[in-house]
MIRO-890441 format. One record per residue: residue in three letters; x, y, z of N, C-alpha, C, O, CB in turn. Coordinates in steps of 0.001 Angstrom, whole numbers, plus 524288, in hexadecimal, padded with zeros to 5 digits. Glycine has a CB too. Layout:
BEGIN
    r   n.px   n.py   n.pz  ca.px  ca.py  ca.pz   c.px   c.py   c.pz   o.px   o.py   o.pz  cb.px  cb.py  cb.pz
  ala      X      Y      Z      X      Y      Z      X      Y      Z      X      Y      Z      X      Y      Z
...
END
This chain:
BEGIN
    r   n.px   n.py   n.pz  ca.px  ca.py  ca.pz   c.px   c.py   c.pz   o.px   o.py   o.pz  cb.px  cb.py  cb.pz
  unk  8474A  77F50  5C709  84BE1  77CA5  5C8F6  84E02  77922  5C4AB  84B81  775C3  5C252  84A9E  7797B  5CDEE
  unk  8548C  77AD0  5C3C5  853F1  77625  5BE5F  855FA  772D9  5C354  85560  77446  5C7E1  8589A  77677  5B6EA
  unk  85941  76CC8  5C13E  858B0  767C0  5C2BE  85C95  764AD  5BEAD  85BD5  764F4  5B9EF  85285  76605  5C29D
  unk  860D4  761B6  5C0E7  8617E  75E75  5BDDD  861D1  75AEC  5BFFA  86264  75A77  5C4BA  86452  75EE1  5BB30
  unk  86167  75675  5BBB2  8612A  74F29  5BEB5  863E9  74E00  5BC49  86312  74EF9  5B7A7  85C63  74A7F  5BEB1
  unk  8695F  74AF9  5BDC5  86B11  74804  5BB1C  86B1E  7436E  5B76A  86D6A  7425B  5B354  86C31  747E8  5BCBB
  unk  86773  74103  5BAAC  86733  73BB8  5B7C5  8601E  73ABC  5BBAE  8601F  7399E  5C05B  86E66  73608  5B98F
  unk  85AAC  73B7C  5B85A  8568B  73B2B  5B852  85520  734C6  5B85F  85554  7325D  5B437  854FF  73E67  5B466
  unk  85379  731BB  5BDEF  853A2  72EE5  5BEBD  84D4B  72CFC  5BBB3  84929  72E69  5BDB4  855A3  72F01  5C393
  unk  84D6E  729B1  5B6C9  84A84  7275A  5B313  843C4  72609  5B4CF  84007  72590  5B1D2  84DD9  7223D  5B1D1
  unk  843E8  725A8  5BB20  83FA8  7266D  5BC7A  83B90  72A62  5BDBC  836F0  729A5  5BED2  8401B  724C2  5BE9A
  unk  83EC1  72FA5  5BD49  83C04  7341A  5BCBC  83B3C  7362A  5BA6E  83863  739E8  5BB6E  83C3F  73665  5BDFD
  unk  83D82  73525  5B4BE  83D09  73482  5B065  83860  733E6  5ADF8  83597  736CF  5AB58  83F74  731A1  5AFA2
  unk  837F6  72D16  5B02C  83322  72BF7  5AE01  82F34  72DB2  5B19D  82B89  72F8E  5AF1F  8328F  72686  5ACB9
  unk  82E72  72DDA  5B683  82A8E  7314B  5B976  827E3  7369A  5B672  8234A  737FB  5B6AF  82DAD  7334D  5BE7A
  unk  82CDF  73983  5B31C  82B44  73D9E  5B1D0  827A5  73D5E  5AE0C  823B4  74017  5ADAA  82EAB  74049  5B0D4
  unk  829D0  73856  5A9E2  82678  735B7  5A533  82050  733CD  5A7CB  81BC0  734F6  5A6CD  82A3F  72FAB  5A297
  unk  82249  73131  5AA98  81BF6  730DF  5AB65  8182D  734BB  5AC9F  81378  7347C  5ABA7  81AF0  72DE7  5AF03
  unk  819FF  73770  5AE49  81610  73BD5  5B2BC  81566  73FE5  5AC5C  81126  74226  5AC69  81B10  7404F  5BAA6
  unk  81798  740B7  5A8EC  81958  74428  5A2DE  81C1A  748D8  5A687  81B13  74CAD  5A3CF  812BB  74706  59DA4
  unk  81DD1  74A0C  5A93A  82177  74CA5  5AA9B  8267D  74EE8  5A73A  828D6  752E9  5A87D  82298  74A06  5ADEF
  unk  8277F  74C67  5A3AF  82BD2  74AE2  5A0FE  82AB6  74D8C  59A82  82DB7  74DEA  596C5  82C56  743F5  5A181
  unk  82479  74F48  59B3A  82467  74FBC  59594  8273C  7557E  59144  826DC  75623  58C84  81E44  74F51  594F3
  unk  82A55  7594C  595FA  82E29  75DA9  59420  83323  75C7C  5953A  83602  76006  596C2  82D41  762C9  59663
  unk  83455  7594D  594E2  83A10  756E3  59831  83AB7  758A0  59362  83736  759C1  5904A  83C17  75025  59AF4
  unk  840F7  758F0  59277  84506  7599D  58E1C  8495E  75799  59060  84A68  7572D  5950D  84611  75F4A  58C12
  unk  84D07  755C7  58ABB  8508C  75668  58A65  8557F  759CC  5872D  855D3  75B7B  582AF  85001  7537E  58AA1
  unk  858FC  759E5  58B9D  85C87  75C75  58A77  861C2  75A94  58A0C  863EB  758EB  58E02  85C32  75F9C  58D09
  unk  86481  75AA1  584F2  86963  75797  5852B  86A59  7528A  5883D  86E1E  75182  58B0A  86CDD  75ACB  586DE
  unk  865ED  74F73  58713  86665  74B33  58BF9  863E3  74BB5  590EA  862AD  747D7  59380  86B84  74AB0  58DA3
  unk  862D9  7515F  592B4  8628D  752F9  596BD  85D0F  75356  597BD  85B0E  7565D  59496  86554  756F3  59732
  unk  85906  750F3  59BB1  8551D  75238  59E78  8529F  756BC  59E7E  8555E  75907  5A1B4  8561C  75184  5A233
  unk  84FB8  75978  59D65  84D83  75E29  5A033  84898  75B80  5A22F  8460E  758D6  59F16  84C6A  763AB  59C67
  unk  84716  75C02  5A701  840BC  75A92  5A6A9  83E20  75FB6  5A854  83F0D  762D1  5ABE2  83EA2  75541  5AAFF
  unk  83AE2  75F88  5A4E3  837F8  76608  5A4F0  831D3  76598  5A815  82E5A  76280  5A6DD  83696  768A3  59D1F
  unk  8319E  7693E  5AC09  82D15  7676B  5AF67  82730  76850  5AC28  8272F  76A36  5A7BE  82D43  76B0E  5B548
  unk  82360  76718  5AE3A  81EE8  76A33  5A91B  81EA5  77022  5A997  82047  772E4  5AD2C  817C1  7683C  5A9C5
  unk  81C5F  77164  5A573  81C0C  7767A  5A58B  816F1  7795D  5A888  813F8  776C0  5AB43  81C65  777BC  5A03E
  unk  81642  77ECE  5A7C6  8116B  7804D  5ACF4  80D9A  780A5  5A7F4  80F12  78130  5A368  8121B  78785  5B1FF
  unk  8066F  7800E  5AA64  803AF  78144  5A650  803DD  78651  5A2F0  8017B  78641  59EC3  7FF91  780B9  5A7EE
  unk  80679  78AA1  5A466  8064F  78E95  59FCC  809D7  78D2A  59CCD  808FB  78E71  5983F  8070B  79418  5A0DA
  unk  80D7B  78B0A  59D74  81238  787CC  599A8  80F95  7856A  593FA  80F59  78645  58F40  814EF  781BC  59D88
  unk  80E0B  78245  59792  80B6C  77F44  59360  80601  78105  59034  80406  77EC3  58C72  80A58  77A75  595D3
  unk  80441  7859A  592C7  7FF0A  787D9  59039  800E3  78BB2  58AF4  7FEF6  78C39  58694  7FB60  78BD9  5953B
  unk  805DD  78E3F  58DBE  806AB  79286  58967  808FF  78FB1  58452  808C6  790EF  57FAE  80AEF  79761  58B83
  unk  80BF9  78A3A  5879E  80E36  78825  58258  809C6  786B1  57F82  80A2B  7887A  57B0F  81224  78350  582BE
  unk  804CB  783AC  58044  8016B  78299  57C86  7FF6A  784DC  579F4  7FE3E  783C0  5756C  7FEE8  780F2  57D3F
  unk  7FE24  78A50  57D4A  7FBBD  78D8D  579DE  7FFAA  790B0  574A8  7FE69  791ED  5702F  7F92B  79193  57DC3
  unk  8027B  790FC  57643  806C3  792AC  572E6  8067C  78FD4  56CEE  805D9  791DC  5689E  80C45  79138  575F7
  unk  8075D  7893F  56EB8  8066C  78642  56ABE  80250  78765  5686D  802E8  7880B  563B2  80668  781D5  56BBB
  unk  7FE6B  787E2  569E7  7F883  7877E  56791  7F8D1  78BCF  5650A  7F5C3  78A63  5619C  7F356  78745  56B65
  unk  7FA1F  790B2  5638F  7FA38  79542  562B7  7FE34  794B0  55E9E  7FD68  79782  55ACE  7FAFB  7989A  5672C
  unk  80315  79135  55E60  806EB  79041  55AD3  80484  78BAB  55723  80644  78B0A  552B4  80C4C  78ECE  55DC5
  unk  801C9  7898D  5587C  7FDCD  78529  55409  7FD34  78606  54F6C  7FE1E  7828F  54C37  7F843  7848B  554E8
  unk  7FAB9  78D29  54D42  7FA3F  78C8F  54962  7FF21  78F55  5453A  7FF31  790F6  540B4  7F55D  78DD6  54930
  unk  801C8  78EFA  54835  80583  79318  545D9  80ACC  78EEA  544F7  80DF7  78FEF  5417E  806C8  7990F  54A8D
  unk  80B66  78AAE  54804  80DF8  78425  545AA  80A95  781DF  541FA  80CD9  77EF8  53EE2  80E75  77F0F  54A80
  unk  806F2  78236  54184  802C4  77FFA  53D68  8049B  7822F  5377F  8058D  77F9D  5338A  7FC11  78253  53F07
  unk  804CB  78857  53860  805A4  7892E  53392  809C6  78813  53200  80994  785A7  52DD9  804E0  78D05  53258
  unk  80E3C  788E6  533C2  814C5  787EB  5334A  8151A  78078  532E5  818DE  77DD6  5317A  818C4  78B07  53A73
  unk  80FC3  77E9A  534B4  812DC  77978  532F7  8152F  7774C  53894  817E4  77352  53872  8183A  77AEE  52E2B
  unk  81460  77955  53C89  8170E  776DB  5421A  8130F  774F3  5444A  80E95  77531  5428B  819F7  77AAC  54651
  unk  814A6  7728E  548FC  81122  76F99  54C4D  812CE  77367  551AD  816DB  775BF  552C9  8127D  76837  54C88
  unk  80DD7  772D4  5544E  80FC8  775D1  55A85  80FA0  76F12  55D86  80D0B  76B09  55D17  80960  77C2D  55E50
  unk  814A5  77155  560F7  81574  76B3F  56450  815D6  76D2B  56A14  8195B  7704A  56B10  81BE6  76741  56286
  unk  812C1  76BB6  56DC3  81256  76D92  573FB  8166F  76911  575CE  8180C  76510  573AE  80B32  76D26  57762
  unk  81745  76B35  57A14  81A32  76980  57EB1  817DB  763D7  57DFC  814D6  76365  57A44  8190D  76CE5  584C3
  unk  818EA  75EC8  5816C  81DCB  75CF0  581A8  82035  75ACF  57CBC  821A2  7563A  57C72  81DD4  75961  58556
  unk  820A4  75E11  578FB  82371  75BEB  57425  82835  75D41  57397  82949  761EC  57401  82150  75D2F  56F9D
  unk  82BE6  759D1  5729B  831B4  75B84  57190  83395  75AAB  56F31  832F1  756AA  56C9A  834B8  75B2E  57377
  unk  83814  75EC3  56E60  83BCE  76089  56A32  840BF  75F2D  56A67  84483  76117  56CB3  83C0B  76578  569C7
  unk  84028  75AE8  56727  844C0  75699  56779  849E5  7586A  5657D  848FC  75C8B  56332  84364  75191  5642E
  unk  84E76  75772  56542  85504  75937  5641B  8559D  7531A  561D3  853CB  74EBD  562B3  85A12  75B66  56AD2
  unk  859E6  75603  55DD2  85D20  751F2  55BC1  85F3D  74E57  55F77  860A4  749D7  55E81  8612F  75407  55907
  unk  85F5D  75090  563A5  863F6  75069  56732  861A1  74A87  56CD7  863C2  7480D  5705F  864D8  7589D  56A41
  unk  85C6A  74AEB  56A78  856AE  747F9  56F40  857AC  749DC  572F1  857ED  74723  576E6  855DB  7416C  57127
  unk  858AC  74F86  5732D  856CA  7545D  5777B  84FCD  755FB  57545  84E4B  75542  570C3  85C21  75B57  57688
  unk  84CF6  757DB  578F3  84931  758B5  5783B  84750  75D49  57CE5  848F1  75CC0  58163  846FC  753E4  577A3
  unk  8441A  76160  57B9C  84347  7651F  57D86  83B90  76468  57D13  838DA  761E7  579FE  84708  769E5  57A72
  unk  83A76  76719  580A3  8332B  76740  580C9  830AF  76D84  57EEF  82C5A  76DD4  58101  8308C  76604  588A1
  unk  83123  76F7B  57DB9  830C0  775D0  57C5E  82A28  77488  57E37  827C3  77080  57F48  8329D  778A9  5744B
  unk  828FC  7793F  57DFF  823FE  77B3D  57F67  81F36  779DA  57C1E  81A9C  778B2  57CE6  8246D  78090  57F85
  unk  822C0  77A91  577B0  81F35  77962  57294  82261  77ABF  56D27  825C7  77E25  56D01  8197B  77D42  572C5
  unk  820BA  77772  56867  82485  77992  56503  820C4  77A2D  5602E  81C0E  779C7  5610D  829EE  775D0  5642A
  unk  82291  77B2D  55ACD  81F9A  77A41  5560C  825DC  777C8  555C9  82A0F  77847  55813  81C40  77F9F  55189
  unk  82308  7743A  5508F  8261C  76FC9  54DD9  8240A  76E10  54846  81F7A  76F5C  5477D  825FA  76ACC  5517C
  unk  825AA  76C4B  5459A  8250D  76C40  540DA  82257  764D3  5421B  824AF  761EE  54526  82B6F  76E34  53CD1
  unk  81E49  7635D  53FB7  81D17  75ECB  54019  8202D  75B2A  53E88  81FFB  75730  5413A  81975  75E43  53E6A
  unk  8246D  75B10  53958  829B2  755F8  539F1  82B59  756A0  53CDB  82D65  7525B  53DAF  82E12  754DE  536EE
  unk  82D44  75ACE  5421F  82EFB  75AD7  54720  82EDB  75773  54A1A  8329A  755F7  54CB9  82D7A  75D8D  5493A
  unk  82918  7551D  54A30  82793  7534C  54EC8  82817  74D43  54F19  82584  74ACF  54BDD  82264  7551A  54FB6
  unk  82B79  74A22  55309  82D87  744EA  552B4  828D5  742D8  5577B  82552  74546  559B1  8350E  7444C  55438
  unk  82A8D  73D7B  557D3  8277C  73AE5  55B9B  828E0  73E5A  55F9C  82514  740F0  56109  8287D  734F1  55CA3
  unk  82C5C  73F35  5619D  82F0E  740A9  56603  82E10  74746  568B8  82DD0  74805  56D76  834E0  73FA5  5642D
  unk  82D94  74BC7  56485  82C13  74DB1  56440  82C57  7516C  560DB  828A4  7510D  55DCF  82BE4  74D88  566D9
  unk  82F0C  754F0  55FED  8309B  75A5B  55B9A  83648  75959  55B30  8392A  75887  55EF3  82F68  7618A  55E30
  unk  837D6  7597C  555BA  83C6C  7588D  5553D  83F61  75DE1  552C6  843F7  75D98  5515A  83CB3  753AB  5523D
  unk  83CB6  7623A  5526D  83EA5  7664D  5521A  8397E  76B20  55202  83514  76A0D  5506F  8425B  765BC  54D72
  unk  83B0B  7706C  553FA  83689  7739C  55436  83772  77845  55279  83BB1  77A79  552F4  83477  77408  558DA
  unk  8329F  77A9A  54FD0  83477  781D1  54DD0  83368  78496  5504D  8356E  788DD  54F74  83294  784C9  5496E
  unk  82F0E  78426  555B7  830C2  787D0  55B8F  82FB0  783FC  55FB9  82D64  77FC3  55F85  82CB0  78DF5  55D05
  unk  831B4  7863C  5633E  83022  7821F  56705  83064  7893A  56C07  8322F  78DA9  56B84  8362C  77A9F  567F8
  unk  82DF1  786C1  56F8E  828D0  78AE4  572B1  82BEC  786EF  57858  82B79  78251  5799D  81EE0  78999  57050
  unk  82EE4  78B42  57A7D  82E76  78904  5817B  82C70  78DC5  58401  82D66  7926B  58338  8351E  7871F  58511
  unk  82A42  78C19  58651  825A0  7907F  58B92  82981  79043  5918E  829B9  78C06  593D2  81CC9  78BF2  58DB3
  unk  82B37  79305  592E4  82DB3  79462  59768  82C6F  793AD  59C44  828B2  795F4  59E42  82E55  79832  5975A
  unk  82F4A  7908D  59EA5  82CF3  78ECD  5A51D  8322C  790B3  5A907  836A0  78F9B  5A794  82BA6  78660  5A5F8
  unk  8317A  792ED  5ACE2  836CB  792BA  5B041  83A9F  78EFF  5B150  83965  78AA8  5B2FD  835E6  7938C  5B470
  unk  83FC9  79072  5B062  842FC  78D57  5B09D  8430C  788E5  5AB7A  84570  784BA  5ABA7  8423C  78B86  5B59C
  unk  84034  78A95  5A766  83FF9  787E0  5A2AA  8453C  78585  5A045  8488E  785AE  5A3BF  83DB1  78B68  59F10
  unk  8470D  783A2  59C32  84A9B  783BD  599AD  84AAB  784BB  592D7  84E69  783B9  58FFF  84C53  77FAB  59B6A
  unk  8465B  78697  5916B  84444  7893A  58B9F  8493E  78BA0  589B3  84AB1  78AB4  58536  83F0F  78E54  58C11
  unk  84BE0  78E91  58CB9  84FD1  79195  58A4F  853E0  78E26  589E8  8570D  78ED2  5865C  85147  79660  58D01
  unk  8545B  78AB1  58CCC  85959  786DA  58D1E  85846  78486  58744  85B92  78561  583DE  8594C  7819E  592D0
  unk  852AE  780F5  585D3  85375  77F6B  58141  85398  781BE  57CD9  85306  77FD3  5787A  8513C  77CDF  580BD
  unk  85483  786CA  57E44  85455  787E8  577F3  85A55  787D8  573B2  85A2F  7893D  56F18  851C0  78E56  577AA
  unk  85E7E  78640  57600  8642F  7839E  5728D  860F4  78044  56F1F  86087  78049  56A55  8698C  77F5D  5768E
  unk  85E69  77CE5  57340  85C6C  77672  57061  859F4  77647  56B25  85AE4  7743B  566E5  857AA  7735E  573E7
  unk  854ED  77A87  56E0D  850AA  77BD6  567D6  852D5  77F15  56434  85092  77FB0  56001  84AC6  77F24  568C0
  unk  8588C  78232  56584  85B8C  78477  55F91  85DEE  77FF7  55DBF  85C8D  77F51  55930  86093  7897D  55FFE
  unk  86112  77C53  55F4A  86347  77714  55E5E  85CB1  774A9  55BAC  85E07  77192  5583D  86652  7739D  56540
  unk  8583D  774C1  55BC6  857D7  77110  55984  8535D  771A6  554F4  85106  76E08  552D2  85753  76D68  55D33
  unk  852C9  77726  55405  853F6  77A5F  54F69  84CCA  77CB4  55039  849DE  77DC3  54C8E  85682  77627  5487F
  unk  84B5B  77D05  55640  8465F  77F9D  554E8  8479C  78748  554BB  84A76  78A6E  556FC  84167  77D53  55A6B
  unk  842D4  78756  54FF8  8427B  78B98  54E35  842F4  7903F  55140  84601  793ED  550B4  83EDF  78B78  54C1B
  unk  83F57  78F76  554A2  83CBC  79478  5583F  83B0C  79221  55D2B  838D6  78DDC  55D30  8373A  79793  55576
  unk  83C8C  79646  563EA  83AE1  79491  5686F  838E7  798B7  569CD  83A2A  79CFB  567FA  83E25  79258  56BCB
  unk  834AE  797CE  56E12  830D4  79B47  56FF8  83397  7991F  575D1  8344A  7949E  57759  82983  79A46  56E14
  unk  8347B  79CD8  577AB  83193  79D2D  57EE3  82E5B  7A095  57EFB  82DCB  7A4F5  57D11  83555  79EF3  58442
  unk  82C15  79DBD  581B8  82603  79F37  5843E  82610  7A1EF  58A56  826E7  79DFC  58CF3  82237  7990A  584DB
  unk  825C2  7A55A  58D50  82371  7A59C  593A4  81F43  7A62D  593AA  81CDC  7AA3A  592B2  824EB  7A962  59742
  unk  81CFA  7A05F  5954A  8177D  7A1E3  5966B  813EE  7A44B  5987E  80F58  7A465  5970F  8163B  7A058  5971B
  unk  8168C  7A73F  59D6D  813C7  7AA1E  5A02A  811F2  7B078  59C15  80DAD  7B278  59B24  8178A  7AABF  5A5C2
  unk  818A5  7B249  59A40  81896  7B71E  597AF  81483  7B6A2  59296  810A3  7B953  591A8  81E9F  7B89B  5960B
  unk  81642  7B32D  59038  81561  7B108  58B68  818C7  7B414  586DB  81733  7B640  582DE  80F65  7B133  58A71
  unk  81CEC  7B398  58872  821BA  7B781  583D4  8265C  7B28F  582A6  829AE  7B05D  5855A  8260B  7BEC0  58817
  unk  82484  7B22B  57CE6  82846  7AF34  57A30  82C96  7B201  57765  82D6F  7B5E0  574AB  825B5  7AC2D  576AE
  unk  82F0B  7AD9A  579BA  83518  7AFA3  5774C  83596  7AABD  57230  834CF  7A5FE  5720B  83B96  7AF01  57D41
  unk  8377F  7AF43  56DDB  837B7  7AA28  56954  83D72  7A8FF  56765  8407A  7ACBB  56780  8340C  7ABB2  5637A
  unk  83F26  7A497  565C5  844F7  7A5E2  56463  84608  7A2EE  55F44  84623  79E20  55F69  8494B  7A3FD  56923
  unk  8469F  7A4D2  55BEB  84783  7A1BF  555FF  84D9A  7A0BD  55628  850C5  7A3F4  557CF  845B0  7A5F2  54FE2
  unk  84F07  79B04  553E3  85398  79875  55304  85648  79B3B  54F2D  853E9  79BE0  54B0B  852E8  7933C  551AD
  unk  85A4B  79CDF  54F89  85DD6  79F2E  54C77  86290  79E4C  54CE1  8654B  79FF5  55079  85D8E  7A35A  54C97
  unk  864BE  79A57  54794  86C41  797AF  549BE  86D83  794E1  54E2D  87173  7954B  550E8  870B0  79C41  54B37
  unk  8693A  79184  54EB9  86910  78F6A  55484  867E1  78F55  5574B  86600  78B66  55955  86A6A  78F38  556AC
  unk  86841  794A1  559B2  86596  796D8  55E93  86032  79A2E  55DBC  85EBA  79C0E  5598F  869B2  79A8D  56159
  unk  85D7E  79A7F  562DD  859FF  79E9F  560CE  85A16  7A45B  562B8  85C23  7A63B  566A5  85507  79CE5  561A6
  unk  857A0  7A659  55F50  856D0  7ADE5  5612C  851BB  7ADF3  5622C  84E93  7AA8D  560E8  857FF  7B371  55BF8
  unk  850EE  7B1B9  56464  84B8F  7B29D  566CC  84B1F  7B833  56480  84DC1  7BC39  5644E  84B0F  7B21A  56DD4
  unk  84498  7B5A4  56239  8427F  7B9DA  55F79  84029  7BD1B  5620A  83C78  7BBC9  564D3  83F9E  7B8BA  55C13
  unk  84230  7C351  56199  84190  7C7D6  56678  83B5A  7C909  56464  8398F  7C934  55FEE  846D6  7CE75  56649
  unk  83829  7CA05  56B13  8344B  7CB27  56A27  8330F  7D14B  5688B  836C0  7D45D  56841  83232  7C93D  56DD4
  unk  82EB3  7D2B3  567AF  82DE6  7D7F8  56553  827DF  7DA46  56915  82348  7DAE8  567CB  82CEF  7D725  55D7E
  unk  82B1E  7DB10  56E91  825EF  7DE51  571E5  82599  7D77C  573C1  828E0  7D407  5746B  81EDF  7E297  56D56
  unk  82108  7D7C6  5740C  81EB7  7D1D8  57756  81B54  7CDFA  57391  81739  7CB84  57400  819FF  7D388  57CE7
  unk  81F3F  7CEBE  56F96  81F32  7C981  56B3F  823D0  7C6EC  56774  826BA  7CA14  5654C  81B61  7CAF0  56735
  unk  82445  7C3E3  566EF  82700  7C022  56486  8249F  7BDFB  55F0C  81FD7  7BDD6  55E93  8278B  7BC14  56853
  unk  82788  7BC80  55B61  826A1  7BA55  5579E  828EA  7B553  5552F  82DA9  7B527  55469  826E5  7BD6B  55562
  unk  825D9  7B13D  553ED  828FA  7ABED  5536F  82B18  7AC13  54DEC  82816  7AAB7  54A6D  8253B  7A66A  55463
  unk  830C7  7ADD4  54C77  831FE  7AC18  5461A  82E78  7A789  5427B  82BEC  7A75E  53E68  837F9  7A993  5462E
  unk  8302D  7A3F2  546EF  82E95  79D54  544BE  828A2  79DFF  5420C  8277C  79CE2  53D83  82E03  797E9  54AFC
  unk  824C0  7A060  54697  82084  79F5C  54666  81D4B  7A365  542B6  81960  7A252  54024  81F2E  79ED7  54B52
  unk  82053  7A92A  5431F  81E68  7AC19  53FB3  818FB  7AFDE  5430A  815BA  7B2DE  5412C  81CDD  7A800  53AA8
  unk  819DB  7AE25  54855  815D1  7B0BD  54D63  816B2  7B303  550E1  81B5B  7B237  551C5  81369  7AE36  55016
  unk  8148B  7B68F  554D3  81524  7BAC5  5581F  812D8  7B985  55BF7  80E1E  7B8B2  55BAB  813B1  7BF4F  55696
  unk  815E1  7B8F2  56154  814C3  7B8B4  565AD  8142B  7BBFA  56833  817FC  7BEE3  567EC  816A8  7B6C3  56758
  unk  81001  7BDF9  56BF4  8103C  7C248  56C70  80E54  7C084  5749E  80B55  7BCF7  575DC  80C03  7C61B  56720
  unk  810F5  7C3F4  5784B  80ED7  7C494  57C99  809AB  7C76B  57D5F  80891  7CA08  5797D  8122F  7C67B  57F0B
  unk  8069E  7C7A9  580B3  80220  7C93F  580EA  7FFEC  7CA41  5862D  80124  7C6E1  58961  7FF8E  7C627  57E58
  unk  7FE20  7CC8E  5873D  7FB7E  7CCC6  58D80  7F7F7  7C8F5  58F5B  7F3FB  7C7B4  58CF9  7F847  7D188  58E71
  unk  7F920  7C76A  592D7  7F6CB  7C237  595C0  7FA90  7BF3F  59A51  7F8FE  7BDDF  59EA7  7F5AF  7BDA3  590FB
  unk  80110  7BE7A  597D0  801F6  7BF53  59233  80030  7BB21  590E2  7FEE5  7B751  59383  8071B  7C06A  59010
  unk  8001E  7BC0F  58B95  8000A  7B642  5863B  8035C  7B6B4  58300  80604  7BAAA  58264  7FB0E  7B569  58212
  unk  803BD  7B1DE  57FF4  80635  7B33C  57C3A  8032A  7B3BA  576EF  7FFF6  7B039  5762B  80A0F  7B01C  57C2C
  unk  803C3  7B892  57213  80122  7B95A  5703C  804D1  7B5C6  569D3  8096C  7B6D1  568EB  7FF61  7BF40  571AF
  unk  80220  7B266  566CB  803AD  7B0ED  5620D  801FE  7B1C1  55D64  7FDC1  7B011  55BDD  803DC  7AD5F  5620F
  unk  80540  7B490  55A7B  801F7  7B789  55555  80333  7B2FB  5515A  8048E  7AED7  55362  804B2  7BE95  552DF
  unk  802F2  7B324  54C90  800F8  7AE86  5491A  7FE3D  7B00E  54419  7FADB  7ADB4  5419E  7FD15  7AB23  54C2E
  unk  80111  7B59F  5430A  7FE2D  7B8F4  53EF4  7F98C  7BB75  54207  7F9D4  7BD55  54672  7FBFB  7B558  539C0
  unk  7F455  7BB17  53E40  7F0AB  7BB61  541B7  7ED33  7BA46  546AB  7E99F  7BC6D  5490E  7EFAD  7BB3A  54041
  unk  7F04E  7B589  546F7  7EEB5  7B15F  54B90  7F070  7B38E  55024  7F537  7B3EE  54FB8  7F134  7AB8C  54B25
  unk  7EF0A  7B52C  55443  7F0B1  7B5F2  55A16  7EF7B  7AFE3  55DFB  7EAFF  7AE34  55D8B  7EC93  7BBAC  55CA4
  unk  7F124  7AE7D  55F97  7F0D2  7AB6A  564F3  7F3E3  7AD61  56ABE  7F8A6  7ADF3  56B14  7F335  7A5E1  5638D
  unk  7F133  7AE02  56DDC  7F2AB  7AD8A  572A5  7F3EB  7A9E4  57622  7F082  7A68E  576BD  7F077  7AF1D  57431
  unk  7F925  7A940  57996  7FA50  7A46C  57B58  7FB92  7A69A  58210  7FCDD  7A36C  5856E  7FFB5  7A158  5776E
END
């Protein structure tokens, strides 16, 4: 069900703060989103994902950054992605001040696709959606702004950025190549 409030009366606000309710909220142009939590496979596939992307930001020199970290705009719009790599001068008190992928995992009625104007505006490299259930990523590299999505080949994908192969798998999983390295997620 979406929902809008006009004007979010300051005490539920902070209700939300206290309880951490609040900790995927974004903003948008000024605008509120409060994002409910996510379900535990949400958050399982995103970690594992990360953990599996660890050594492969290591070598490139990135950092992997989990959820609730955000990806701040010129603009002090801020978005929560799933997870991102970031280059370590990236990273402000506040949170990532720019990213070379950033990873949203798909929930019903999401809005992943909505942000992605924002993350071509604010010059990240490469986006992954994730369905966690399927486990089939869709990848889309920035090109002139916008992004294209890099067509898969059978029931795998390949990350430009990363130089790796995602591959579906029966279970399903998702399968991550890495040269010789396989991980399963």
């Amino acid at each position: 069900m979406r929902a809008v409030w006009l004007e979010v009366p300051e005490a539920f606000l902070e209700e939300r703060r206290r309880f951490g309710q609040d900790k995927k909220d974004e903003l948008w142009d000024g605008e509120l989103h409060m994002v409910p939590p996510p379900s535990s496979r949400h958050i399982l596939v995103a970690r594992d994902l990360l953990n599996a992307l660890e050594p492969v930001a290591a070598r490139m020199g990135l950092r992997t950054m989990p959820d609730p970290m955000g990806l701040f705009g010129a603009d002090n719009d801020w978005r929560i992605p799933d997870g991102m790599l970031v280059r370590p001068e990236s990273i402000s008190e506040r949170g990532a001040e720019q990213a070379e992928l950033v990873i949203e995992v798909l929930s019903p009625n999401d809005e992943s696709r909505a942000k992605m104007p924002w993350y071509a505006k604010q010059g990240v490299t490469e986006l992954w959606l994730l369905e966690p259930r399927t486990r089939i990523v869709e990848v889309y590299t920035l090109d002139q702004g916008s992004y294209r999505r890099v067509q898969p080949v059978g029931n795998a994908s390949t990350s430009p950025l990363l130089g790796i192969r995602l591959e579906v798998i029966s279970g399903p999983k998702l399968r991550v190549h890495d040269g010789g390295t396989v991980t399963d997620v």
